[in-house]
Structure formats: C-alpha cells, structure tokens
Backbone as CSV, one residue per row, in Angstrom:
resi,resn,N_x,N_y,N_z,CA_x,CA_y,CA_z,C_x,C_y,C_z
1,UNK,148.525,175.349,83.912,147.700,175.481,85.088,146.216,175.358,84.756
2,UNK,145.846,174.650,83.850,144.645,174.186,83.765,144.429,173.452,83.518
3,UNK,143.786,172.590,85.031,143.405,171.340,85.379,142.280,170.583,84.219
4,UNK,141.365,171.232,83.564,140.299,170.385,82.787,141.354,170.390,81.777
5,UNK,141.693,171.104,81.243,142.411,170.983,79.636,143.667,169.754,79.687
6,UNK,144.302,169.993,80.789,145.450,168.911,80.920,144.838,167.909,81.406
7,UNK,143.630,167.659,82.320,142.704,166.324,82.283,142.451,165.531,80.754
8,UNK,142.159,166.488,80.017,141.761,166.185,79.039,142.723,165.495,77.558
9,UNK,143.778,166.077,78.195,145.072,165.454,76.946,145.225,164.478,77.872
10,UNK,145.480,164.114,79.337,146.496,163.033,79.917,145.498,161.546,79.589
11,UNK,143.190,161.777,79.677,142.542,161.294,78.764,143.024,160.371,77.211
12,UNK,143.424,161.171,76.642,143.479,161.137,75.402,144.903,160.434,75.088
13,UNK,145.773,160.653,76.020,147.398,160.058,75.638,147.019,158.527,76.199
14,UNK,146.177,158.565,77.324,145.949,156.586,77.617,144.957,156.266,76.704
15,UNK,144.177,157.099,75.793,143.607,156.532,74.752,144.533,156.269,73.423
16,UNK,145.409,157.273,73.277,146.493,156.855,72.198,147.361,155.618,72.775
17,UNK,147.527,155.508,73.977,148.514,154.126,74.532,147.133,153.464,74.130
18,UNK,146.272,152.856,74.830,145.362,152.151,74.420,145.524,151.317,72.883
19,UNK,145.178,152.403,72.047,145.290,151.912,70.958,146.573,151.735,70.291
20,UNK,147.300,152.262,70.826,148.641,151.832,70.073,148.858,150.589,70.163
21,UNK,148.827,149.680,71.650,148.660,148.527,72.150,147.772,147.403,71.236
22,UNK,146.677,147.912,71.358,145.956,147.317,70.276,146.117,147.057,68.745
23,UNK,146.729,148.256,68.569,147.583,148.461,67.216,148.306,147.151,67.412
24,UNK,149.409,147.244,68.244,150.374,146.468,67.829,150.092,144.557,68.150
25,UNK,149.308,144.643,68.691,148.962,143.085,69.317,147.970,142.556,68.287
26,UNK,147.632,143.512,67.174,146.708,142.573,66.287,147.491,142.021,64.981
27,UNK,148.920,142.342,65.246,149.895,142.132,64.324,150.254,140.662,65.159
28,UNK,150.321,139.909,65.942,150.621,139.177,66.584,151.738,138.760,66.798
29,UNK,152.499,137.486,65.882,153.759,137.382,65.785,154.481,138.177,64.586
30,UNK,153.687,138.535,63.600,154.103,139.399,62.810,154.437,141.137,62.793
31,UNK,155.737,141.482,64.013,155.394,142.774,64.702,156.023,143.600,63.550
32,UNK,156.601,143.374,62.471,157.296,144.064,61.810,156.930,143.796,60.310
33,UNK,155.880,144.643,59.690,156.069,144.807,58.296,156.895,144.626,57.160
34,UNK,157.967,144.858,57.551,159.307,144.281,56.899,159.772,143.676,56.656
35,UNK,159.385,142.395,57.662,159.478,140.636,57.670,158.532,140.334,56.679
36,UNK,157.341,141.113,56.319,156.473,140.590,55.810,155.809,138.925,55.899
37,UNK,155.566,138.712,56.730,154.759,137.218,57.577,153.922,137.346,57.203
38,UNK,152.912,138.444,57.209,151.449,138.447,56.831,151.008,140.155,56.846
39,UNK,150.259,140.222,56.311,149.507,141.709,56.002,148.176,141.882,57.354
40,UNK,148.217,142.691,58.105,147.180,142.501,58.677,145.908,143.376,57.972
41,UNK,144.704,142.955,57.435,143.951,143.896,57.315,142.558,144.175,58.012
42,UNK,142.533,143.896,59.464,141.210,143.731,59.718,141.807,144.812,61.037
43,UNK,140.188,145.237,62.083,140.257,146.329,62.996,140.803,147.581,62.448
44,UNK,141.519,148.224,63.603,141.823,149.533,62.848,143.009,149.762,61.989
45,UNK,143.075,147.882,60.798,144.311,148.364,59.835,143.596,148.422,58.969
46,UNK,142.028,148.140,58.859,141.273,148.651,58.154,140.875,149.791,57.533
47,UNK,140.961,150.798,58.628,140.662,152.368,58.217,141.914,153.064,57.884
48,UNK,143.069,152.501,58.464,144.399,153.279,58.052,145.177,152.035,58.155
49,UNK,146.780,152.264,56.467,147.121,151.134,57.319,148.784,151.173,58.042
50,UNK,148.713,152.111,58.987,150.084,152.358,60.153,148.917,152.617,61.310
51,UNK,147.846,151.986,61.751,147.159,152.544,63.140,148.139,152.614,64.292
52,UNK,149.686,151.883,64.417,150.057,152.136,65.482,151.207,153.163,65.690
53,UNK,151.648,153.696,64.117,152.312,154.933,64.222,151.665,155.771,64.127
54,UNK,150.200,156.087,63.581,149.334,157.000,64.099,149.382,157.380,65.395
55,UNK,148.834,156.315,66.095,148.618,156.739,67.937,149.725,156.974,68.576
56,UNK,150.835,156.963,68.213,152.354,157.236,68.425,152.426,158.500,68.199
57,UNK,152.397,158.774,66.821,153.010,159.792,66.438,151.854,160.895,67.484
58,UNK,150.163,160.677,67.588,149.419,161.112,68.603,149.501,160.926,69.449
59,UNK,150.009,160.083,70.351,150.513,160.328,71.719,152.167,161.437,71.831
60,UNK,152.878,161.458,71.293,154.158,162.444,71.381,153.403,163.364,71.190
61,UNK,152.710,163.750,70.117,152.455,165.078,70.332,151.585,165.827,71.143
62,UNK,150.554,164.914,71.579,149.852,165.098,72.995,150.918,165.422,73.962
63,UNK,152.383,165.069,74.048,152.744,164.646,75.420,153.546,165.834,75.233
64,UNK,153.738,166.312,73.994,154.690,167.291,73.780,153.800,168.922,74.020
65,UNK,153.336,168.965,73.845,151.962,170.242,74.274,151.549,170.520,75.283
66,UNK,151.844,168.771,76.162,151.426,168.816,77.425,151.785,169.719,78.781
67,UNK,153.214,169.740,77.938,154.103,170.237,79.209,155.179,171.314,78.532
68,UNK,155.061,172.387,79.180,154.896,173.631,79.035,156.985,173.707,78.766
69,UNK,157.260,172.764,79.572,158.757,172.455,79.396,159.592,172.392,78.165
70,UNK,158.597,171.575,77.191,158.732,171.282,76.082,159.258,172.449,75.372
71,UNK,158.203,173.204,75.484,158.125,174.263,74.146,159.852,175.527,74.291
72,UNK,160.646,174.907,73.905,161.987,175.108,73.870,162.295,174.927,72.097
73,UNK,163.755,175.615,71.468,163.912,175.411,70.239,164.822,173.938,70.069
74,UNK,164.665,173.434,71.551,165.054,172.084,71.337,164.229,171.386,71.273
75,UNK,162.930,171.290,72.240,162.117,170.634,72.151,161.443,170.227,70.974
76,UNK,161.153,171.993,70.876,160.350,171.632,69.331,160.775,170.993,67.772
77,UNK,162.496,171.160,67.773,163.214,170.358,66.875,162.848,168.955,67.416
78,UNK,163.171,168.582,68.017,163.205,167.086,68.691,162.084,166.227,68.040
79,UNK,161.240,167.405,68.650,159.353,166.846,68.147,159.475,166.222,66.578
80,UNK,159.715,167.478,65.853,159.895,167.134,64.494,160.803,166.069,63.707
81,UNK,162.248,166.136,64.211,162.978,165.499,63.916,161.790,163.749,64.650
82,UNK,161.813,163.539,65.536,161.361,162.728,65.676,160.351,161.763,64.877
83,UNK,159.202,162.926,64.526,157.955,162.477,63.681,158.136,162.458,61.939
84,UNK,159.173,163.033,61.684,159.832,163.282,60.742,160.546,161.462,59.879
85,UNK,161.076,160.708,61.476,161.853,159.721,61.271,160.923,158.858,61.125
86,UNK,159.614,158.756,61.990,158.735,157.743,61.739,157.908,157.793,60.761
87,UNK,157.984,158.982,60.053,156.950,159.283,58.895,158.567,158.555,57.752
88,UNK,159.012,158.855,57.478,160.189,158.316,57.149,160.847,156.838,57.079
89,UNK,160.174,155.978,58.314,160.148,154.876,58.503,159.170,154.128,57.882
90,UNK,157.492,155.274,58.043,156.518,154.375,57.367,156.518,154.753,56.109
91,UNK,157.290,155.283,55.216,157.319,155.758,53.699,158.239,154.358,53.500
92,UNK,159.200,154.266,53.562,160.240,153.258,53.324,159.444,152.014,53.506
93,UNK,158.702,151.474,54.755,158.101,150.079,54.943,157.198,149.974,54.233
94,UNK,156.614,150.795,53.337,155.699,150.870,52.021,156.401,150.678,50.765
95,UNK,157.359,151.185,50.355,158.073,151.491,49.409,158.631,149.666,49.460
96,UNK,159.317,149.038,50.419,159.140,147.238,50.467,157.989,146.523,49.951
97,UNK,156.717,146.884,50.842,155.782,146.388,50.639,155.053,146.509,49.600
98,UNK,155.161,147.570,48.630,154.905,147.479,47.394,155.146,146.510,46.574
99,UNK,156.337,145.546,46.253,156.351,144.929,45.993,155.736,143.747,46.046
100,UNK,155.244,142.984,46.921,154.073,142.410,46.897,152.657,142.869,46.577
101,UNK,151.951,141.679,45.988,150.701,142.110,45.246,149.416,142.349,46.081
102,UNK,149.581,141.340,47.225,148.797,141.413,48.389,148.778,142.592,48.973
103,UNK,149.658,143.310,49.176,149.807,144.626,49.775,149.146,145.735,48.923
104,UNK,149.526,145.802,47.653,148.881,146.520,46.559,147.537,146.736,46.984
105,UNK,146.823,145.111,46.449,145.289,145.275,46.823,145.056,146.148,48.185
106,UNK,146.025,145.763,49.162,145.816,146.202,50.480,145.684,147.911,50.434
107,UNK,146.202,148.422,49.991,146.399,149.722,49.690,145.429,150.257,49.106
108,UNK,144.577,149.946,48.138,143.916,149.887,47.048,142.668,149.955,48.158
109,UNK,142.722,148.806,48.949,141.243,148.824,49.432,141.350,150.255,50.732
110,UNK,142.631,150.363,51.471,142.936,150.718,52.461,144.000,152.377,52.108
111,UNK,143.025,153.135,51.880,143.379,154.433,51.067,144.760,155.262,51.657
112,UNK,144.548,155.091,53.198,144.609,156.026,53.899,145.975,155.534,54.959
113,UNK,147.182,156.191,54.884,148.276,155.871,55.923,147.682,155.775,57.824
114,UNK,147.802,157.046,57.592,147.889,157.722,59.184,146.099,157.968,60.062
115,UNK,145.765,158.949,58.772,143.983,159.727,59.636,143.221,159.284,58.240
116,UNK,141.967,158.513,58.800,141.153,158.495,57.981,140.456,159.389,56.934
117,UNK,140.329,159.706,55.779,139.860,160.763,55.203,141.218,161.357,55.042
118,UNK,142.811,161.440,55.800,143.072,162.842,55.020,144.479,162.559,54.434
119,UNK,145.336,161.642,55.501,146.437,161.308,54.738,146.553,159.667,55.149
C-alpha cells in the first residue's frame, strides 16, 4: 500500500525490460552464446559480460518484492531456484566459451559477469 515505493519498482522493472531488450538485440542474429557466431563486446557487454541476465535476473526480483503475494515459502524457493538456474546457465555458457581465445581476451578485458565492480 505504498503508492511512491511501488511507483518506483514498477519504474525500474520497465527499465530492467528496457535493457534487457537492448541486451538482447545487440546480439543480433547471434542470440545464443553457445552457437558462438560472434562475441559481442561493445554497449553494455562492455561493462559486464551477461547484461541481459543481469536485467532479468533484476527484473524477477523487482517483480518478486513487488507483490506482497510472493513472499510465501513457495515463492521464495521459486525465486531462488529460479536465479539459481540462470546463474547456472551463465557459469556453464562460460565454461564453453572459454575455450575460445577471443573470449579469453574478452574476459580479460571485461572483468565483470553480472554488476559492474562486484561480480
């Protein structure tokens, strides 16, 4: 029941869609890492390089806080199990991409998975 605070996440979840979108359209025909077609490293795969499971994994959990429904011992498994699988997904699509040398450098230049500065 508070209108500024929930203004303020429903804000922030079309800014995580936003960029997730963006995330994913600068990959172009190459939507899947795994195919390995090409490495993207420019925009925001620059500062991290999963920007669109970032804003994912930040939009669920925006959406999951949001609503008061959620907070159940199902919900909150769900949450986890969920973020759990995509953190899980982007460990593994690294663990491929290692193998290429291009990616290496990529890594090398591009420190940071998820949040700039921390992981």
């Amino acid at each position: 029941n508070h209108r500024g605070w929930n203004t303020a996440i429903d804000v922030a979840s079309i800014g995580f869609l936003l960029l997730y979108m963006l995330s994913g359209s600068a990959l172009s025909f190459s939507t899947s890492n795994l195919s390995y077609k090409k490495i993207q490293t420019k925009g925001l795969y620059a500062l991290v390089r999963h920007p669109a499971t970032a804003f994912k994994l930040g939009f669920f959990g925006l959406s999951f806080f949001r609503y008061h429904a959620a907070y159940t011992v199902a919900g909150i498994l769900c949450y986890v199990v969920w973020s759990t699988v995509y953190i899980c997904r982007l460990l593994a699509e690294e663990q491929f991409l290692r193998k290429f040398p291009d990616y290496r450098r990529y890594m090398k230049q591009t420190k940071y998975r998820l949040i700039p500065w921390v992981f």
